[in-house]
Short mmCIF file of the C-alpha atoms (twelve columns), coordinates in Angstrom:
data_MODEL
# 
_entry.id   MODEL 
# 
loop_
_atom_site.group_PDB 
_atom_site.id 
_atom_site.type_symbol 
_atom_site.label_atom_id 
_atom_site.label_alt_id 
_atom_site.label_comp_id 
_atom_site.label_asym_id 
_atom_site.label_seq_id 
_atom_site.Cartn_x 
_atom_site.Cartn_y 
_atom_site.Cartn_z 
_atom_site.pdbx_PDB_model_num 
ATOM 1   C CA . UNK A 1   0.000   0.000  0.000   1 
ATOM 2   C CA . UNK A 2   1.219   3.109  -0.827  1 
ATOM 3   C CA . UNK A 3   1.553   5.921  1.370   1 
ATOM 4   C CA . UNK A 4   -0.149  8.955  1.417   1 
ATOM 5   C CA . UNK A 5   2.222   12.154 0.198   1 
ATOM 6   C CA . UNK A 6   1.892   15.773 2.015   1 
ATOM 7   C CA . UNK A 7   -0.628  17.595 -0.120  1 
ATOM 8   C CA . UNK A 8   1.257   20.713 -0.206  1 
ATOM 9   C CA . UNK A 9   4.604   19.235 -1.006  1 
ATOM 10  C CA . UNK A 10  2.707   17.199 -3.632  1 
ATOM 11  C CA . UNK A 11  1.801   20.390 -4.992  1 
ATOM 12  C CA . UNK A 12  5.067   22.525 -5.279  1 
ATOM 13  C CA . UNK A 13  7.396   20.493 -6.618  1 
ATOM 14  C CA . UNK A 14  6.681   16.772 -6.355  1 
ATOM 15  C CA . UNK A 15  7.735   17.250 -10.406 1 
ATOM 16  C CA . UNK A 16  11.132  17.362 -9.594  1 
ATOM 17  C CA . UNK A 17  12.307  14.363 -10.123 1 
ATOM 18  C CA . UNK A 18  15.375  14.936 -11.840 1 
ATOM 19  C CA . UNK A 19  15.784  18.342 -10.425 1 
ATOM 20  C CA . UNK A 20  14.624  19.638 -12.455 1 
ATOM 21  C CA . UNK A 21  11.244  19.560 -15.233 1 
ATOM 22  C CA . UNK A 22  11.398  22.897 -17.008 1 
ATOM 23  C CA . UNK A 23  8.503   24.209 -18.564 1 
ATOM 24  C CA . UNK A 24  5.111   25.745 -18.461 1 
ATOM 25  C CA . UNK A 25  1.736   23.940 -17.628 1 
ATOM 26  C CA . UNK A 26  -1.290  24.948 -18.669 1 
ATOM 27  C CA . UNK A 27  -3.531  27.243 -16.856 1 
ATOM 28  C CA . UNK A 28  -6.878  27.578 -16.615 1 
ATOM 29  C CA . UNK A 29  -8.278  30.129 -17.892 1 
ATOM 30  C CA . UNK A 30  -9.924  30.979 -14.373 1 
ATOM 31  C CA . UNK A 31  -6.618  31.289 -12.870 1 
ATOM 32  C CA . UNK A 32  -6.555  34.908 -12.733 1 
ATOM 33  C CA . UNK A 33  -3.509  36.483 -13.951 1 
ATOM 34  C CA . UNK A 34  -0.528  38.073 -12.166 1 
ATOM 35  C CA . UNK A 35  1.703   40.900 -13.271 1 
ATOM 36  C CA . UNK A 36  4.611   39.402 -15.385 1 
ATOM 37  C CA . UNK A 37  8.005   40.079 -14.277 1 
ATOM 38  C CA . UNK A 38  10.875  41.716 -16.367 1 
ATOM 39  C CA . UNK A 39  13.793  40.064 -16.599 1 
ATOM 40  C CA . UNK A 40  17.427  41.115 -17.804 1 
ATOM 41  C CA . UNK A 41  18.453  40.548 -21.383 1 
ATOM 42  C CA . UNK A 42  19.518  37.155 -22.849 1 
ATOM 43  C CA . UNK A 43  22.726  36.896 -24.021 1 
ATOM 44  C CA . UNK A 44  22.839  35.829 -27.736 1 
ATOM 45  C CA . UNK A 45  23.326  32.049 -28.445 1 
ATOM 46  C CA . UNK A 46  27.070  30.984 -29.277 1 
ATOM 47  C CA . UNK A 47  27.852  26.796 -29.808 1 
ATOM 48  C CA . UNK A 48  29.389  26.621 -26.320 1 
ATOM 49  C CA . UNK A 49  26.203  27.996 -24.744 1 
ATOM 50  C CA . UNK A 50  24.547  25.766 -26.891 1 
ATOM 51  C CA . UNK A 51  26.086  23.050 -26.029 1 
ATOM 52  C CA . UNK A 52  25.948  23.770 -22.321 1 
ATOM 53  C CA . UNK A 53  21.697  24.467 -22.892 1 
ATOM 54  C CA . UNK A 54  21.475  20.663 -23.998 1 
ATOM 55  C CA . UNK A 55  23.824  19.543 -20.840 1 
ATOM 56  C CA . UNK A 56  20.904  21.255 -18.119 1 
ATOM 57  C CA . UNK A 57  18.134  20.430 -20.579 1 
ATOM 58  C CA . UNK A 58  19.346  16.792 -20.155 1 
ATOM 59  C CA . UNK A 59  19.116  16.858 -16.491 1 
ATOM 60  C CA . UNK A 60  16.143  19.318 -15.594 1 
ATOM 61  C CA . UNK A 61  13.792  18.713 -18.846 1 
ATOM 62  C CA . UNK A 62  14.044  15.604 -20.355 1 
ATOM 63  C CA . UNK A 63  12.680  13.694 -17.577 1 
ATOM 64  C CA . UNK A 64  9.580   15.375 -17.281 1 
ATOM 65  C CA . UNK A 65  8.774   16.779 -20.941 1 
ATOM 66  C CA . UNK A 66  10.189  13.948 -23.198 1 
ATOM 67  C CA . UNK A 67  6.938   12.374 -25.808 1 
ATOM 68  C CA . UNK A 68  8.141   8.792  -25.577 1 
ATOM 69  C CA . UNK A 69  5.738   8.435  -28.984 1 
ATOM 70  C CA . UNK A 70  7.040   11.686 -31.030 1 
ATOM 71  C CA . UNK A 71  10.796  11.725 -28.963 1 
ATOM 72  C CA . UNK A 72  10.659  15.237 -28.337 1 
ATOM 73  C CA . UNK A 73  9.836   17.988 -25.683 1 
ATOM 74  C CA . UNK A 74  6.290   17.633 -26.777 1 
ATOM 75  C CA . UNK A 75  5.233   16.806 -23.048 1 
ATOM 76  C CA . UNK A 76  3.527   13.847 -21.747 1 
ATOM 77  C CA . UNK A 77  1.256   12.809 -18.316 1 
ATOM 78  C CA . UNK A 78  2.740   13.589 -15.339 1 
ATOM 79  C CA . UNK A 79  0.872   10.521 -13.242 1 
ATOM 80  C CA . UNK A 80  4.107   10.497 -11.053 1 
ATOM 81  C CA . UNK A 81  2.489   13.898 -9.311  1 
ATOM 82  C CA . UNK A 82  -0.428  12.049 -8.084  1 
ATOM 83  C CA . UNK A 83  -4.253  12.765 -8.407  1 
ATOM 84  C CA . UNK A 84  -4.834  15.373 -5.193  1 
ATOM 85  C CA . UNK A 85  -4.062  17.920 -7.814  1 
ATOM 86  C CA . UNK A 86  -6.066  16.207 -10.742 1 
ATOM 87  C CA . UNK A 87  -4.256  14.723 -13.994 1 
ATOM 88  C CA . UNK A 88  -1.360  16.764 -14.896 1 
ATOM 89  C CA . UNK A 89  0.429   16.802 -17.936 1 
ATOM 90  C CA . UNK A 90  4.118   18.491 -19.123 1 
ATOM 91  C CA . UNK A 91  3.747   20.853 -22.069 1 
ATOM 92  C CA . UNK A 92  5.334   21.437 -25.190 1 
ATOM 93  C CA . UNK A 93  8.276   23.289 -25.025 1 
ATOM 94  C CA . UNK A 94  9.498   22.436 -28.468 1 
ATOM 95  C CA . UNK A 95  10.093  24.974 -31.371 1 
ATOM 96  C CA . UNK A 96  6.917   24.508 -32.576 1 
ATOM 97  C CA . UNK A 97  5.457   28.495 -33.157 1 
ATOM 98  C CA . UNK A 98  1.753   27.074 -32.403 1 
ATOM 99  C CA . UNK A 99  1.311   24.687 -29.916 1 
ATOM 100 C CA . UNK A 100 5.301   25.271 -28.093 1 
ATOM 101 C CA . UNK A 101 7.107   28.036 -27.483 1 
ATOM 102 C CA . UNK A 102 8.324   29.299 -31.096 1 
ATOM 103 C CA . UNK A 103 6.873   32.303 -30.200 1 
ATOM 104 C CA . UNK A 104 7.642   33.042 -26.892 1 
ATOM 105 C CA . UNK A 105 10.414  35.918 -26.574 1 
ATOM 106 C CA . UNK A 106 13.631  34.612 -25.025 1 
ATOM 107 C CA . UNK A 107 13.087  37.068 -21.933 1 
ATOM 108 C CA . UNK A 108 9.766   35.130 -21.666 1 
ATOM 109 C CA . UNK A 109 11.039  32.066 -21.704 1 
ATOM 110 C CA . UNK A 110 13.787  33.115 -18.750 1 
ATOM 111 C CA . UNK A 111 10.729  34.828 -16.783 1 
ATOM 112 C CA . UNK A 112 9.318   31.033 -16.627 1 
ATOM 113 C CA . UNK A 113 12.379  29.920 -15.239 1 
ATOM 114 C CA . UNK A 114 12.742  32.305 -12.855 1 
ATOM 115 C CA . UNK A 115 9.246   32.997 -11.787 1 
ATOM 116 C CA . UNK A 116 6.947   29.816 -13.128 1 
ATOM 117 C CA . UNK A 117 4.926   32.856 -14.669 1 
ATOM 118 C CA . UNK A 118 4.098   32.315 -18.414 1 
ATOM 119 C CA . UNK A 119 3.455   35.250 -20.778 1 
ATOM 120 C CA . UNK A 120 -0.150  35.419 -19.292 1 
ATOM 121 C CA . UNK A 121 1.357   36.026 -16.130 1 
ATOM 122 C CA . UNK A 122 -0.250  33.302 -14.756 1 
ATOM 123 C CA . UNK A 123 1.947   30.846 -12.479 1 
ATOM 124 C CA . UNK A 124 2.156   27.354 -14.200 1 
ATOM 125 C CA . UNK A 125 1.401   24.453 -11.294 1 
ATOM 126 C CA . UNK A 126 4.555   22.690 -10.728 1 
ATOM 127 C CA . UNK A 127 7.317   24.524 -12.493 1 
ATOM 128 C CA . UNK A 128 10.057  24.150 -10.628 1 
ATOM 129 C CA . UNK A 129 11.481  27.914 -10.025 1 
ATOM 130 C CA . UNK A 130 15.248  28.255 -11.072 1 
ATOM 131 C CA . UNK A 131 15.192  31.450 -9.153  1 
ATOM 132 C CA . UNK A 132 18.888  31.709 -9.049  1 
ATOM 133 C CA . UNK A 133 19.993  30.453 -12.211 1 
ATOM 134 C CA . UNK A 134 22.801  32.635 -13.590 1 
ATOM 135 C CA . UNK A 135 22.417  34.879 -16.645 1 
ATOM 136 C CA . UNK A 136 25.080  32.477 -18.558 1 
ATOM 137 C CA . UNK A 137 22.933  29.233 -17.876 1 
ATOM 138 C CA . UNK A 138 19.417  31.030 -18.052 1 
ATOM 139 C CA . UNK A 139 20.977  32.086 -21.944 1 
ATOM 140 C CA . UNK A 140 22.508  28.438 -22.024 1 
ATOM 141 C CA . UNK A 141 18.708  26.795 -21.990 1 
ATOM 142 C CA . UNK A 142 17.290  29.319 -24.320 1 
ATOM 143 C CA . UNK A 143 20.110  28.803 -26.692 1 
ATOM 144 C CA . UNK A 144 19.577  25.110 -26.663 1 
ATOM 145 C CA . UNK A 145 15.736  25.504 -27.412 1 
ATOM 146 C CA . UNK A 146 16.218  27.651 -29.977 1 
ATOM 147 C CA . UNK A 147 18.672  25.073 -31.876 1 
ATOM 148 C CA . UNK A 148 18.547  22.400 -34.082 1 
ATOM 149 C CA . UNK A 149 17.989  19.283 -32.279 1 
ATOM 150 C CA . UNK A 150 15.618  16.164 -32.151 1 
ATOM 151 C CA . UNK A 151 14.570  17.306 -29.017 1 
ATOM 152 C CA . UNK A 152 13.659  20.296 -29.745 1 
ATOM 153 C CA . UNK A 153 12.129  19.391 -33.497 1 
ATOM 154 C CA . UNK A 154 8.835   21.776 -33.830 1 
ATOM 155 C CA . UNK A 155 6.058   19.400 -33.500 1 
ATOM 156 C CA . UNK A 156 2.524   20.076 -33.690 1 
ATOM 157 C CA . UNK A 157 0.881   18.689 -31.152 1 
ATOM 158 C CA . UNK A 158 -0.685  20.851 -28.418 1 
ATOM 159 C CA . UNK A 159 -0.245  20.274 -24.511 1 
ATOM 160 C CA . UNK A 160 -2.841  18.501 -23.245 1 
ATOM 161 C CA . UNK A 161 -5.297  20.278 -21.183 1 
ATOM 162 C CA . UNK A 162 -4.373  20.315 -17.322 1 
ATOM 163 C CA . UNK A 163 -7.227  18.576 -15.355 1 
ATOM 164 C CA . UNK A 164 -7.192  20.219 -11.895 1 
ATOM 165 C CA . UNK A 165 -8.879  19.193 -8.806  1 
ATOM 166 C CA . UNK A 166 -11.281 21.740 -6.927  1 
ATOM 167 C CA . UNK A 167 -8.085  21.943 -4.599  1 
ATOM 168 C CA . UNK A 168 -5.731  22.673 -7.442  1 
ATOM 169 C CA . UNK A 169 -7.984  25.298 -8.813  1 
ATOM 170 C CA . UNK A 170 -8.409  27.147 -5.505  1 
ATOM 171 C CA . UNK A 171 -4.832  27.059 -4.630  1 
ATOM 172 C CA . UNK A 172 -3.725  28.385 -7.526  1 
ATOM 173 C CA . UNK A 173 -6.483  31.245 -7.520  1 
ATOM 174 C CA . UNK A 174 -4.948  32.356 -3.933  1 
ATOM 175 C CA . UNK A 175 -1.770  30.468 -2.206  1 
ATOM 176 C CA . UNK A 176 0.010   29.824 -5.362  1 
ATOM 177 C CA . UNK A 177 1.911   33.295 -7.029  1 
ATOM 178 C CA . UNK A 178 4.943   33.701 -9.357  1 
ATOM 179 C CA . UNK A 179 7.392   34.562 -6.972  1 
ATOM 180 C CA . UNK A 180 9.755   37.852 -7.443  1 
ATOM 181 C CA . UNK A 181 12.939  37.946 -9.011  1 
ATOM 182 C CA . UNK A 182 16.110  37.746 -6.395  1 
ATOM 183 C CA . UNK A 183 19.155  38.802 -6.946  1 
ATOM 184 C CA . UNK A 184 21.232  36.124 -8.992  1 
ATOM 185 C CA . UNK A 185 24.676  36.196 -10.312 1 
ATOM 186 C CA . UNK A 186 25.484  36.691 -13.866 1 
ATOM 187 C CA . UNK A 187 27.952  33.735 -14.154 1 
ATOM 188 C CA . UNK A 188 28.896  31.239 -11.738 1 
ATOM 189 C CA . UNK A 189 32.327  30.769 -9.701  1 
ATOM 190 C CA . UNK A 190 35.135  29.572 -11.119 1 
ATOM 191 C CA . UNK A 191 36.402  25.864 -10.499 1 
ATOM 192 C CA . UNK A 192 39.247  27.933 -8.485  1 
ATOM 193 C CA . UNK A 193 36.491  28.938 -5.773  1 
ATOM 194 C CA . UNK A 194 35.144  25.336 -5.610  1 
ATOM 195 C CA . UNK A 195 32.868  25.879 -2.751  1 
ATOM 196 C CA . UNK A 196 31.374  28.866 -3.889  1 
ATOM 197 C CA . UNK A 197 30.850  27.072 -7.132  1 
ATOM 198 C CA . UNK A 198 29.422  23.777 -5.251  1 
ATOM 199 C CA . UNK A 199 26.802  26.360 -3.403  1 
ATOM 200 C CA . UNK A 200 25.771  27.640 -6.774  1 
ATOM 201 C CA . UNK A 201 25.430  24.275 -8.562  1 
ATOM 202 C CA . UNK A 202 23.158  23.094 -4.743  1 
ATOM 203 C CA . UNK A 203 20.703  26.237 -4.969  1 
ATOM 204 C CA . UNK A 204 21.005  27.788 -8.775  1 
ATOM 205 C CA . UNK A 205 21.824  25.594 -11.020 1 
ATOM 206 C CA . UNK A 206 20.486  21.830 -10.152 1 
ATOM 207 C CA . UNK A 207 18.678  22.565 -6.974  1 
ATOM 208 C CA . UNK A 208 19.740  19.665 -5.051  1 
ATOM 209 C CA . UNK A 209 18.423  21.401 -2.076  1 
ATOM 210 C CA . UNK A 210 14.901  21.508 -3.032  1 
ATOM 211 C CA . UNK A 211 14.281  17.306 -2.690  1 
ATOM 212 C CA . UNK A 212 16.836  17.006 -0.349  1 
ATOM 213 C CA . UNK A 213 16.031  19.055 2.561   1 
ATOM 214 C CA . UNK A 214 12.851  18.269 5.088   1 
ATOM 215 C CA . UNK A 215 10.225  19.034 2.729   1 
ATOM 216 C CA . UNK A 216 9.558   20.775 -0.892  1 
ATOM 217 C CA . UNK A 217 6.327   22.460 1.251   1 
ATOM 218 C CA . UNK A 218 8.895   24.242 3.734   1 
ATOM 219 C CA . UNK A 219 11.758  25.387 1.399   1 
ATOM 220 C CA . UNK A 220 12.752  28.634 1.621   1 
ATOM 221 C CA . UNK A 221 13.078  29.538 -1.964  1 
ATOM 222 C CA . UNK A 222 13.972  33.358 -0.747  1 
ATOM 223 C CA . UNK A 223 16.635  31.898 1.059   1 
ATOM 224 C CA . UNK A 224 17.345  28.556 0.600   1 
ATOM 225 C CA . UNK A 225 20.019  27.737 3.290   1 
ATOM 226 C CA . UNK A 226 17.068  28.578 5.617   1 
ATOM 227 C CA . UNK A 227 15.064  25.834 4.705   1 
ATOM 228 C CA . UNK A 228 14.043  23.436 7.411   1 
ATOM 229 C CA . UNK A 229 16.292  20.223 7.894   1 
ATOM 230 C CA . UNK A 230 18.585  22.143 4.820   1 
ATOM 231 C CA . UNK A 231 20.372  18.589 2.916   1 
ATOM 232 C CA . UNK A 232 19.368  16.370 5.658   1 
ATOM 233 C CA . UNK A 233 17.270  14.656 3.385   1 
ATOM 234 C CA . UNK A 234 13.419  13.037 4.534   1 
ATOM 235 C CA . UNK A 235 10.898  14.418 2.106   1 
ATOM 236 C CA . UNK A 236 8.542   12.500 0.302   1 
ATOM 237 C CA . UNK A 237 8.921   11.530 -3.463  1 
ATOM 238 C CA . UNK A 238 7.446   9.337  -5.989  1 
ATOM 239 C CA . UNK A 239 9.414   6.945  -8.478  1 
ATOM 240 C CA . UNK A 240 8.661   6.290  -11.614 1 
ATOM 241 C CA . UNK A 241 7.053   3.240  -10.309 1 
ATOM 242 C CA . UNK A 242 4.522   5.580  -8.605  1 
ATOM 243 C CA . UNK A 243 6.351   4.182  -5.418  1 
ATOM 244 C CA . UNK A 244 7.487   6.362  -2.044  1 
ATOM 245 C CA . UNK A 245 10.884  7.635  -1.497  1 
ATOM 246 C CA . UNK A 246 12.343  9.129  0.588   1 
ATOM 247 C CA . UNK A 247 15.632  11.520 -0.044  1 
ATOM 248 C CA . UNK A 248 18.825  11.253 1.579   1 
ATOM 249 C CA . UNK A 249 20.848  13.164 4.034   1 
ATOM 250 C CA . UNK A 250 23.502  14.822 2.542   1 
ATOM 251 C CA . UNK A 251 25.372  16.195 5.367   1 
ATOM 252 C CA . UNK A 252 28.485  14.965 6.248   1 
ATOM 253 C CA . UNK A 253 26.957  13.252 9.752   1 
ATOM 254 C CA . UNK A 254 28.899  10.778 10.049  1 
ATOM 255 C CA . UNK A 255 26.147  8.023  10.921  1 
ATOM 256 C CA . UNK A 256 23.160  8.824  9.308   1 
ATOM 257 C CA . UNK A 257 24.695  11.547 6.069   1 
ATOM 258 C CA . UNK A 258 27.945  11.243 4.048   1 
ATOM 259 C CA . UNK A 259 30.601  11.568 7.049   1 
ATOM 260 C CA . UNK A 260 32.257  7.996  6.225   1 
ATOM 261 C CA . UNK A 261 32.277  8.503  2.148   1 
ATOM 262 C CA . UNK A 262 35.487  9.956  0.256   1 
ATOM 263 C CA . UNK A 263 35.033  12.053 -2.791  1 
ATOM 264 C CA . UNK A 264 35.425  8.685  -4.890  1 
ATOM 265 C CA . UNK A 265 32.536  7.607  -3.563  1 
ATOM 266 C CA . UNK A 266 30.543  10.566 -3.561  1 
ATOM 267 C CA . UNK A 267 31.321  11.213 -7.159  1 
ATOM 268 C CA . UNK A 268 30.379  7.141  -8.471  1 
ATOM 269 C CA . UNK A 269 26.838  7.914  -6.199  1 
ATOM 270 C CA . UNK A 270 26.122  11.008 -8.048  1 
ATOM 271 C CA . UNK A 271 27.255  10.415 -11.868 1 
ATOM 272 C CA . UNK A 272 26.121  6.901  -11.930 1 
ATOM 273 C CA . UNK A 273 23.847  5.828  -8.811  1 
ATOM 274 C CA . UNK A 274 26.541  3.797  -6.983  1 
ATOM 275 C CA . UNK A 275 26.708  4.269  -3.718  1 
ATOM 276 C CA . UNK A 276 28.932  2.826  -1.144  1 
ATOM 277 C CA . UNK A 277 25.721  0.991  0.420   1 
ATOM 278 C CA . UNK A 278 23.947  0.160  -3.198  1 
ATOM 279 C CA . UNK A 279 22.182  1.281  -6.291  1 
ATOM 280 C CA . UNK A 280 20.560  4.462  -5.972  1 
ATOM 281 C CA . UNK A 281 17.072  4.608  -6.444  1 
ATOM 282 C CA . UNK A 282 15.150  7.324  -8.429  1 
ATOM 283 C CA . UNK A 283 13.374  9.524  -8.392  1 
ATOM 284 C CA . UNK A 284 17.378  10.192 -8.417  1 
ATOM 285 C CA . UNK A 285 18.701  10.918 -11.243 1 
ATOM 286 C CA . UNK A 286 22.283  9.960  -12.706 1 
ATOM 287 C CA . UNK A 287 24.183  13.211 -13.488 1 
ATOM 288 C CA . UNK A 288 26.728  11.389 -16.042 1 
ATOM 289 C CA . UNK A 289 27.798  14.506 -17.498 1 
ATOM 290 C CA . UNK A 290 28.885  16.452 -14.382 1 
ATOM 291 C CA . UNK A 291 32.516  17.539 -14.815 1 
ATOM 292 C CA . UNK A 292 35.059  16.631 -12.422 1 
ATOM 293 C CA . UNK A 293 35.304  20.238 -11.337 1 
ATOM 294 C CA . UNK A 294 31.802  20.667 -10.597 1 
ATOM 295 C CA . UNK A 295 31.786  17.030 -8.275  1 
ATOM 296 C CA . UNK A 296 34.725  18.468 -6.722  1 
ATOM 297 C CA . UNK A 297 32.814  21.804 -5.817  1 
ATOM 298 C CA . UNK A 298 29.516  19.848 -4.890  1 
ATOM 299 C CA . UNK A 299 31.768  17.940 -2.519  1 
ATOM 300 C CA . UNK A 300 33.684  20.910 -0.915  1 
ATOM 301 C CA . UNK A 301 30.084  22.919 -0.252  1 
ATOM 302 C CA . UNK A 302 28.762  19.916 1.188   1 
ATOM 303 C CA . UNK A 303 31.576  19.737 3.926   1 
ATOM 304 C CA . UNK A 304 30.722  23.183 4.912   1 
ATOM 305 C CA . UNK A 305 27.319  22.944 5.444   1 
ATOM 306 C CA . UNK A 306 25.714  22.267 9.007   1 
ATOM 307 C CA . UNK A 307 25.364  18.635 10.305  1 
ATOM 308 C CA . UNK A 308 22.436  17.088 10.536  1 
ATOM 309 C CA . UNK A 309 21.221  13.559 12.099  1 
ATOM 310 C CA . UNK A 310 18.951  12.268 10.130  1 
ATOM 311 C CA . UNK A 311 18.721  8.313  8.916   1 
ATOM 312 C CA . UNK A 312 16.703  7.498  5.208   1 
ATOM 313 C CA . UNK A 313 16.118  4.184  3.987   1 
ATOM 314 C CA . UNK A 314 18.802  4.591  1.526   1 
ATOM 315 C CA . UNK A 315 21.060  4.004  4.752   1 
ATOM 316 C CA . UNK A 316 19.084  1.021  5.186   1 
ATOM 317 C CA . UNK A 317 17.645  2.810  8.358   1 
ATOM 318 C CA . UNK A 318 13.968  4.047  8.923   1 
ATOM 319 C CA . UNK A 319 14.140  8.382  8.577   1 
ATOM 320 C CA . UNK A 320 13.629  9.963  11.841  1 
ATOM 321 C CA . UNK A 321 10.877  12.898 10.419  1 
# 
């Protein structure tokens, strides 16, 4: 029997399964609308920014917005977010000037990233929030949407219709708002500042933070190194399997976190799902293309932060929250 899953943390960001799922859902057309932020200019696409796009589309889009049937970012059901909300469904995000986002502006397309407004200014239920994305990786993903790729191949086939709950629909009319742009950098630390760089990558860039602290419903997206039981892992996920998980501490406790691993370890665990007490499960992803650099700055920021006692079944333990 399944367990039940916190509605609210259901409903913020249950989606992230891969850290990431980037793109708009579907509003209805009672949501009322909010005033659209305005975001800094993109920078223009080059083939390194390009090619940097497709490494974060990889790892926060695919997951979420890939058609198995048409093999592109044409969206698919989302049953992995439960039904408290209704039946959700990814859009299309692909080129396509009709039914994707061929016609969105680039600064409209960053605003979603930022915000989870769309050009309506209405917020799009569970779109994750990259609030602190850089202005180099914000310009990375929009250069990588805007190129030629199979993922990104036009295709005309419009995003199914969300179907929301009475819940969903009420939430969304009052708790749920686009939140406000923060201050963000405009490129991220050098490998030469690896802990700065390992902070960015936690809260900007991947958002570890957001599945692996106490819950997605507490985060602190304002401040994100104020949110409750910060990397200590315990919230609530689904698999693809439509199974529970729970996340895992990643503070360097040294009984219930990553206090006994090396940076060996640490790097097999997150590139390829090894782990020094056995496969990985998902919703984890595998972040194969993470440069040695960045693994070494994930690793350096994680030895700084604050400990925290608190055993997940991926210890083989039973989580303490």
């Amino acid at each position: 029997m399944k367990k039940p899953l916190p509605i609210l943390g259901l409903l913020i960001g249950m989606l992230l399964l891969a850290l990431a799922g980037f793109a708009a859902f579907e509003s209805e057309r009672s949501i009322p609308p909010q005033q659209t932020p305005v975001v800094a200019p993109v920078r223009p696409s080059t083939p390194k920014r390009v090619l940097q796009g497709e490494k974060m589309v990889a790892l926060m889009c695919v997951h979420c917005h890939r058609d198995p049937s048409t093999k592109t970012l044409s969206g698919r059901p989302m049953p992995d977010l439960g039904t408290d909300l209704g039946n959700l469904y990814s859009a299309n995000i692909t080129k396509d000037p009709k039914f994707g986002i061929g016609e969105w502006t680039d600064q409209q397309v960053v605003t979603l990233l930022r915000t989870g407004a769309g050009p309506d200014g209405r917020p799009r239920l569970g779109m994750p929030r990259f609030a602190y994305l850089t202005d180099e990786d914000a310009s990375s993903i929009v250069a990588f949407l805007r190129a030629e790729n199979p993922l990104t191949r036009a295709t005309s086939l419009p995003s199914h219709p969300q179907e929301f709950s009475p819940l969903a629909k009420s939430l969304m009319s009052t708790a749920l708002k686009p939140i406000p742009l923060v201050k963000h950098l405009a490129d991220a630390p050098p490998a030469s500042q690896p802990v700065a760089l390992g902070r960015y990558l936690v809260i900007g860039r991947y958002q570890c933070y957001f599945c692996h602290s106490q819950s997605i419903s507490t985060n602190n997206e304002a401040n994100p190194e104020l949110s409750k039981g910060y990397l200590g892992g315990g919230d609530k996920m689904l698999d693809d399997d439509l199974q529970v998980r729970i996340s895992r501490n990643l503070t360097m406790d040294p009984e219930t976190g990553l206090g006994k691993w090396n940076e060996a370890q640490f790097s097999k665990a997150v590139k390829f799902g090894m782990a020094p007490t056995g496969i990985l499960h998902g919703p984890m992803p595998k972040f194969s293309t993470l440069t040695d650099d960045e693994v070494r700055a994930l690793w350096a920021y994680l030895k700084t932060v604050p400990k925290i006692k608190n055993a997940t079944p991926e210890d083989g333990a039973v989580t303490t929250k």
